[in-house]
N, C-alpha and C positions, 0 to 999 in steps of 0.2 A: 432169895429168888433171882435179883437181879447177876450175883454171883455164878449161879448156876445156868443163868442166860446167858452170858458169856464165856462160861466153860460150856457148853455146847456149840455155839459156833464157833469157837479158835477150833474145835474138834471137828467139828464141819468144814471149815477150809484147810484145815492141814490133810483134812483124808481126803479131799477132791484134790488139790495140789499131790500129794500122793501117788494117786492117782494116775493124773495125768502122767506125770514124770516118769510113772516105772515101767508105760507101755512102751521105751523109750531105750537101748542100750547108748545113742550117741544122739544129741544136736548139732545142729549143720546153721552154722552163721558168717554170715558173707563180711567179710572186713574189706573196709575201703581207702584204698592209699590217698593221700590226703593232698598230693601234688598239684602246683595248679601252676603249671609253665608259664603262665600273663604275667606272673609276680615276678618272674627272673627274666632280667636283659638280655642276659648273652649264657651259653653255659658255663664261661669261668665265674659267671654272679652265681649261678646255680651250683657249685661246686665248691665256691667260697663260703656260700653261707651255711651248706649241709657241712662243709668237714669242720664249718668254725663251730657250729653250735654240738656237733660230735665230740668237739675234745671241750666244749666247756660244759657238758652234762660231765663227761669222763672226771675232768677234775672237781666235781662239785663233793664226788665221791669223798673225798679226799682233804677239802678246805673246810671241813663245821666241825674239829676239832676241841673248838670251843665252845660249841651250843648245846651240852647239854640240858638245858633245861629248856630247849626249844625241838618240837619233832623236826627229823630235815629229812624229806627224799627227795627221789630225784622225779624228773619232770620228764615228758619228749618236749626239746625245747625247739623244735622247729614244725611247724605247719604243714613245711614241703618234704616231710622226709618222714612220716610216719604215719597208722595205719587208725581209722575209725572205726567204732563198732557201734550201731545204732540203738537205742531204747526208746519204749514211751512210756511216759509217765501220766498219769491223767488224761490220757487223749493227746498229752504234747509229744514229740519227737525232740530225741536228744542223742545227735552225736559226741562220743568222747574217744579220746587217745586209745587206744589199747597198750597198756603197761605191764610188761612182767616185769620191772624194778621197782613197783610199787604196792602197797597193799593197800588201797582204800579206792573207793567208785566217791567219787563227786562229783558233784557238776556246777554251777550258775542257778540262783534261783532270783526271781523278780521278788522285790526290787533288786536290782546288781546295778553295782558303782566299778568300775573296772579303771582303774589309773592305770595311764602310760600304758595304754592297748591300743593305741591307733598303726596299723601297719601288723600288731600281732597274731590277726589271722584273715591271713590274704586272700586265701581259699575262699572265695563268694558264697558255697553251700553254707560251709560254716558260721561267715560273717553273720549271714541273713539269718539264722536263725533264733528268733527272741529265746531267751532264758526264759525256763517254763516257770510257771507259778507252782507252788504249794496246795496239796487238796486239802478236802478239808479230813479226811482219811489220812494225811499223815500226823504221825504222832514223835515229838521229842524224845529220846531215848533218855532214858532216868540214870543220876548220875551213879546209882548204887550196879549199874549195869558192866559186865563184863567189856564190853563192847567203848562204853567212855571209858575206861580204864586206859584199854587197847588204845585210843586214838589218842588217849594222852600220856603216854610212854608207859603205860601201866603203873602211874601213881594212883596209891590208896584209893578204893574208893570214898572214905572219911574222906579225905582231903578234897577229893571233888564235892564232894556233897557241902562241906563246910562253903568252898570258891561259891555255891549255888546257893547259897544261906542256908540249908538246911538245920533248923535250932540244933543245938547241944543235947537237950534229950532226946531227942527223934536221932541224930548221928549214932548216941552210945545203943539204942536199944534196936537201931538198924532199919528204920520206920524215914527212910527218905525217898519213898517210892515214888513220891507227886513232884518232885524236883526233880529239872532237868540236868543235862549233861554239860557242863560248861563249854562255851566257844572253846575250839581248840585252834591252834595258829600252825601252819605249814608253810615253811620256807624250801623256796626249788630252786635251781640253776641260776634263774634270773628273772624272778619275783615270787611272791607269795599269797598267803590268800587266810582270811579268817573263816570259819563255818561254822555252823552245828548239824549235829547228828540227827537223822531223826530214819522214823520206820516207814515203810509206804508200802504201795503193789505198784511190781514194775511188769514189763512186757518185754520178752527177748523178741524179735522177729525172727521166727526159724526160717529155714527154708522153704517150707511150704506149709500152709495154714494147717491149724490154729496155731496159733503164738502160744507160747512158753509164760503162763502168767506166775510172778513168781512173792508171794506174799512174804509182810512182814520182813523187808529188805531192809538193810543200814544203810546210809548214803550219806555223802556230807553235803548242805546245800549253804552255798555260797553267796552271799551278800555285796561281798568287799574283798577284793584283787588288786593284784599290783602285778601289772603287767602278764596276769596271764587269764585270756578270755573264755578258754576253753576247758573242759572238765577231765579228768581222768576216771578210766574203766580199770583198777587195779587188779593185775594179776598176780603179783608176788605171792611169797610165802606166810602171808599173815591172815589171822583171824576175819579180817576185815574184807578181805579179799575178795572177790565174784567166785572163782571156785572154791574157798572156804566157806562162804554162804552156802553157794551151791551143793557142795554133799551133806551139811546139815539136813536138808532137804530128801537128798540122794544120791550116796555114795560112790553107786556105779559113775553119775557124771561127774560129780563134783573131785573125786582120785584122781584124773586123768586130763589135760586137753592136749591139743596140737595145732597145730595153723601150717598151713602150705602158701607163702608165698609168691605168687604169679612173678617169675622174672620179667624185668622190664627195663632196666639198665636205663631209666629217667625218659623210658620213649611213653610218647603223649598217649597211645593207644590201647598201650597194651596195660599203663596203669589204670587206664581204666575198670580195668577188668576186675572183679572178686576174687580176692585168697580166703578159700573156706579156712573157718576157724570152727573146730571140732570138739564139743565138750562130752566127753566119757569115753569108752571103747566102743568100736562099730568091729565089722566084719572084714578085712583088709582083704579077704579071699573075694568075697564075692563083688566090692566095690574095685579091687583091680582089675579083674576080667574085664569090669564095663569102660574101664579107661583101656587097657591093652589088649588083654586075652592073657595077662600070665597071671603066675601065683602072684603073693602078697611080696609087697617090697623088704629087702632087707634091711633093718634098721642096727645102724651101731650105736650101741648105749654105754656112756660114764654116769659114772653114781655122780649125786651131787653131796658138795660138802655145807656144810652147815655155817655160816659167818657169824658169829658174836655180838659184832656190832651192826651187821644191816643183815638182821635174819630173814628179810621180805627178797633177799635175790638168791637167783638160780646161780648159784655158784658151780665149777668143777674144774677139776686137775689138765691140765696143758702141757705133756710130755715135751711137745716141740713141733717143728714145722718142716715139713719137706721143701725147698726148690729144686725142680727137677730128681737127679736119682742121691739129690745131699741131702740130708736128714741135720736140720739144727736144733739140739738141744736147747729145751727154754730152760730159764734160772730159777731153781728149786723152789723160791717163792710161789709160783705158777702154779706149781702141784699138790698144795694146801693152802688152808686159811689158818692164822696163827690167833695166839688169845687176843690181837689187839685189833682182827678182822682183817688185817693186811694179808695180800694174796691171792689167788686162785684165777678165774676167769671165769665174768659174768655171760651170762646167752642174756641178750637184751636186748627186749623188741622195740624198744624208744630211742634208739641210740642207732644210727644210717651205719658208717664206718668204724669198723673196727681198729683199736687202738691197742696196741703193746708199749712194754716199758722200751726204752731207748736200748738196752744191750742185745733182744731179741731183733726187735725192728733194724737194728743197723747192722746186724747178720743178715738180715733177708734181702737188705738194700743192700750189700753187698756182694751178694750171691747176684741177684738181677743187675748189679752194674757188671756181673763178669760175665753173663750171657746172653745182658740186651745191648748193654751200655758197650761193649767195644767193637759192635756194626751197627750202631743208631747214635745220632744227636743228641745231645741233652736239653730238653727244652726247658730252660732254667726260667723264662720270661711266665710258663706258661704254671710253672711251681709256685711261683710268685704269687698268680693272679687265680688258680685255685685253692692251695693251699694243699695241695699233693704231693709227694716226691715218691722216687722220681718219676719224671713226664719224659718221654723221646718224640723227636718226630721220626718219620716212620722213612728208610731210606727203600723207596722203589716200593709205598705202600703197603709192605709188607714185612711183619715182624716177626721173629720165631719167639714165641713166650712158652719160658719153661713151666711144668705143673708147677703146681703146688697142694700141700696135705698136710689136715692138723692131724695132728695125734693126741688124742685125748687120754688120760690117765687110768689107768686098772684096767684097760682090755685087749691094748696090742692090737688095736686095729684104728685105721686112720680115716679122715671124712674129706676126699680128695672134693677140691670145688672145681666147678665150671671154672673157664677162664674169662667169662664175662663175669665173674665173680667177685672179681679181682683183679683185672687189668681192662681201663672202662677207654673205650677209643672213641673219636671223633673228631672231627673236623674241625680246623682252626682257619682263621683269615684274620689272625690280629698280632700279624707280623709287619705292619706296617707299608705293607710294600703294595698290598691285595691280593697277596698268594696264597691260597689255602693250601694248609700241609694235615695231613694224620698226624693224629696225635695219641699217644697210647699212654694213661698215668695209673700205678700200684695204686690199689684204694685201700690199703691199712695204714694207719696213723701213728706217728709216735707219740706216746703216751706220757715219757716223761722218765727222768731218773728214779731207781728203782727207791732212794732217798725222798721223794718226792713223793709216794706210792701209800706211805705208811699210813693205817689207819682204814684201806680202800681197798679194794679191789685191783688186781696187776694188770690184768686185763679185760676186754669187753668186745664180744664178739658179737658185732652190730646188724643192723636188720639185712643190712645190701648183700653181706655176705650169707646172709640163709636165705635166699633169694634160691627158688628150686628144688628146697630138700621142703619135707615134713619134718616138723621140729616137733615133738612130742615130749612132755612136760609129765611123766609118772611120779605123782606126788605119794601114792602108796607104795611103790617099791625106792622112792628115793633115787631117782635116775630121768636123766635127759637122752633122748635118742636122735638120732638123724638119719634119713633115710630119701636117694633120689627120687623126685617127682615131677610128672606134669601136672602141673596145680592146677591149671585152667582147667584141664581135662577131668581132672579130680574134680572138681568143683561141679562141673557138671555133670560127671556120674553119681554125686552123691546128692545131686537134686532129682533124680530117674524117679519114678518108684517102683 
C-alpha cells in the first residue's frame, strides 16, 4: 500500500511539472555580471586580475595530467569577470557562477567551512549571502545511481556502493538502494571542494511569475571548500548538467539554450543590466520586431566537436582570424580534437579573455604592430601593469583599429566582432608625470606554446569577446551559433507579453 502511495505521487508531481513546462516553448532568465568596481583600485588592478585569473583557468585545462583518479574541471575563477544565475532552494536564495565548462550545479550548504576565502568573493551581494540549509525534502542520491557514477568519473557502481559500506551480499544481488552516494572531491583552478549529492525542489525565477519549479534535482552540496565560496550552475555537456536535467523533464527546453550578453567593456552601469539567458526555442520572428521592427537575426553556426578527455565543453573548429582585409590561418590543431583531447577551441562563459596558442596570437600581434604600432606608442609600462599586449597610447586621441573576424570551421563564414570587443580603451594618468593619455590594449591572450597545450584545449574563446552576439548552444543538432544583438533590448522584449 505504502508502495503504491508513492507510485501515485512521483506520478502526481511529474505530470504537474509536465505540465507546467510544456505550456512553455522557451524560459527567459536574467543573468547578472558579478563586477563590483569597490574591489579594484585602479583599472590596470581591474585588468590585471581578470586577464591573470583568464590564463590560469586557461592553463588548468592543461596541468591535472596526472589526477586521474581525482575529478578536475574547471571553475570561473574570478568574482569580477563572470555572470550569476539566481535559484531558491527551500525559500532560501542562492546565486551561482553560470558555467558552460562545467557539468554539475552546486553550491554551499550550512554548516560550510570555506578555508582561505577571505577576499574571495568581494562582490557584497554575494558575500552576504549565508549558505542555505538542507530541507528536510532533500534526499541523498543512492550510490547504485547513474548520477553518483557520473560525479565520480563513472566508476562502478559496485565500487561506490562497497566506499558506502554496502555488505557483500546486498553489492552481488544489487540490493544497495538505502546507501548513499559517496563524498566525491573536485579540484578547480585554485582550490577545491568536497560534497554529496543529493535530490531536492529547486525554483528557477523566470521572468515573469510563476517560477519554474523543478523536482527531484541533483546538486552537490558543499560542507568543506578550499578557497572557493561560491557554487557553480553547470552548463557543460554532462549528465549532470542544468540542461541535462532539464530535457529529462522537457526536451524542447532542455536541447537548446543561449544568453545574450549586455556589452559593457567593465562600465559600472551598463553591468548592471541583465543578459537574458534563454532555455529552449522561442520565436526569434516575433521577439525581433519588438526589439527592431525586422526579421529574425542571422545566426552563423560550427558543429561542435566532441573532446575525450573533457566531454563537458563546447568545443569547435578555428579556421583562423582576420585583421583587417589579412585572413591568418590558425595551426590545424585549432580545427579538431585529437584522441588525447588536445585541440579545438572552447566557447566559455567562465573564462573573461580569450586566449590562443602563442603561433596564432603572435600573428595577430603582428599584424596590429603593422597598422597600429607604427603611428602610436607602445605603452609597455601599461603591458606590464595589466597584463595585456599590446597597449598604445593614442597619438592626437585617436586611433585607426583595424577589424577583426574569427572564421569558424565547416561553414565558410565568419563572426566579425565589435571593436569594443577587442580593443578596450581608456584613460591612463599613471605615467608619473600627472598626464593622462588614451590608452587602447588587444584583449586576446597568449595562451602558451602549442607544446604546452597538450591534453587541453588550443583555444578559449572567453565571455568579453561574446559580449553583443546571442550565443546559442543546440545540443540536438550538435552545433554553436552566433548571431548580432542588442541584448538589453532583447531582454526587455522578451519580458513584454
Amino acid at each position: 500500500m505504502a508502495a503504491s502511495h508513492s507510485l501515485l505521487l512521483c506520478f502526481i508531481l511529474c505530470f504537474f511539472t509536465h505540465i507546467f513546462i510544456s505550456t512553455s516553448e522557451a524560459l527567459f532568465l536574467p543573468l547578472i555580471h558579478s563586477l563590483s568596481k569597490t574591489q579594484f583600485t585602479s583599472t590596470h588592478h581591474l585588468l590585471k586580475s581578470t586577464s591573470t585569473r583568464s590564463t590560469a583557468r586557461f592553463h588548468h585545462y592543461h596541468h591535472n595530467k596526472n589526477s586521474h583518479n581525482h575529478r578536475q574541471v574547471s571553475l570561473p575563477l574570478s568574482p569580477g569577470s563572470d555572470y550569476t544565475l539566481s535559484f531558491t532552494l527551500n525559500s532560501q536564495p542562492i546565486s551561482l557562477y553560470l558555467d558552460t565548462g562545467s557539468d554539475l550545479v552546486w553550491f554551499p550548504c550550512q554548516p560550510f567551512e570555506c578555508i582561505l576565502c577571505e577576499g574571495k568573493a568581494e562582490n557584497a551581494s554575494l558575500a552576504s549571502t549565508p549558505p542555505p540549509k538542507l530541507s528536510k525534502t532533500a534526499t541523498p542520491v543512492s550510490c547504485k545511481s547513474s548520477a553518483c557514477s557520473a560525479v565520480h568519473s563513472n566508476l562502478p557502481s559496485s565500487d561506490l556502493c562497497a566506499i558506502s559500506n554496502c555488505p557483500l551480499e546486498s553489492i552481488e544481488i544489487s540490493d544497495c538502494r538505502r546507501h548513499s552516494c559517496p563524498q566525491f572531491y573536485y579540484a578547480y583552478g585554485d582550490g577545491s571542494l568536497v560534497a554529496r549529492l543529493y535530490r531536492d525542489s529547486i525554483r528557477l525565477p523566470l521572468s515573469g511569475p510563476p517560477n519554474l519549479i523543478f523536482n527531484n534535482f541533483t546538486f552537490g552540496c558543499a560542507h568543506t571548500a578550499l578557497a572557493e565560496p561560491i557554487g557553480v550552475a553547470g552548463f557543460g555537456r554532462g549528465v549532470l548538467s542544468l540542461p541535462a536535467q532539464l530535457a529529462t523533464l522537457s526536451p524542447q527546453l532542455g536541447n537548446q539554450f543561449s544568453y545574450c550578453l549586455v556589452s559593457h567593456s567593465f562600465d559600472s552601469d551598463r553591468v548592471r543590466r541583465p543578459s537574458p539567458l534563454i532555455l529552449g526555442r522561442y520565436d526569434h520572428d516575433e521577439k525581433e520586431r519588438r526589439v527592431n521592427g525586422v526579421n529574425k537575426p542571422s545566426f552563423v553556426y560550427t558543429s561542435m566537436l566532441d573532446n575525450p578527455k573533457h566531454p563537458y565543453f563546447y568545443c569547435v573548429g578555428l579556421e583562423g582570424i582576420s585583421i583587417g582585409r589579412k585572413k591568418i590561418p590558425a595551426p590545424e590543431f585549432l580545427r579538431k580534437v585529437d584522441r588525447e583531447g588536445s585541440g579545438g577551441l572552447v566557447v566559455d562563459s567562465g573564462t573573461t579573455f580569450t586566449m590562443l596558442p602563442a603561433r596564432l596570437y603572435d600573428l595577430v600581434v603582428a599584424e596590429f604592430e603593422n597598422r597600429v604600432g607604427r603611428v602610436n606608442e607602445r605603452a609597455s609600462v601599461i603591458e606590464e601593469n595589466t597584463g595585456l599586449s599590446p597597449c598604445y597610447y593614442f597619438a592626437n586621441n585617436v586611433v585607426n583599429v583595424p577589424s577583426m573576424v574569427l572564421h569558424f570551421a565547416g561553414n565558410g563564414s565568419g563572426v566579425a566582432l565589435p571593436r569594443r570587443n577587442y580593443f578596450y580603451e581608456f584613460l591612463d594618468g599613471g605615467d608619473g608625470k600627472g598626464m593622462k593619455r588614451k590608452v587602447g590594449c588587444l584583449m586576446l591572450m597568449n595562451g602558451g606554446d602549442e607544446a604546452e597545450l597538450t591534453g587541453g584545449p588550443g583555444a578559449t574563446l572567453g565571455n568579453y569577446q561574446q559580449q553583443g552576439f546571442e550565443v546559442v548552444y543546440d545540443l540536438e543538432k550538435g552545433r554553436v551559433g552566433f548571431a548580432r544583438r542588442q541584448c538589453a533590448s532583447l531582454w526587455e522584449a522578451l519580458n513584454q507579453n
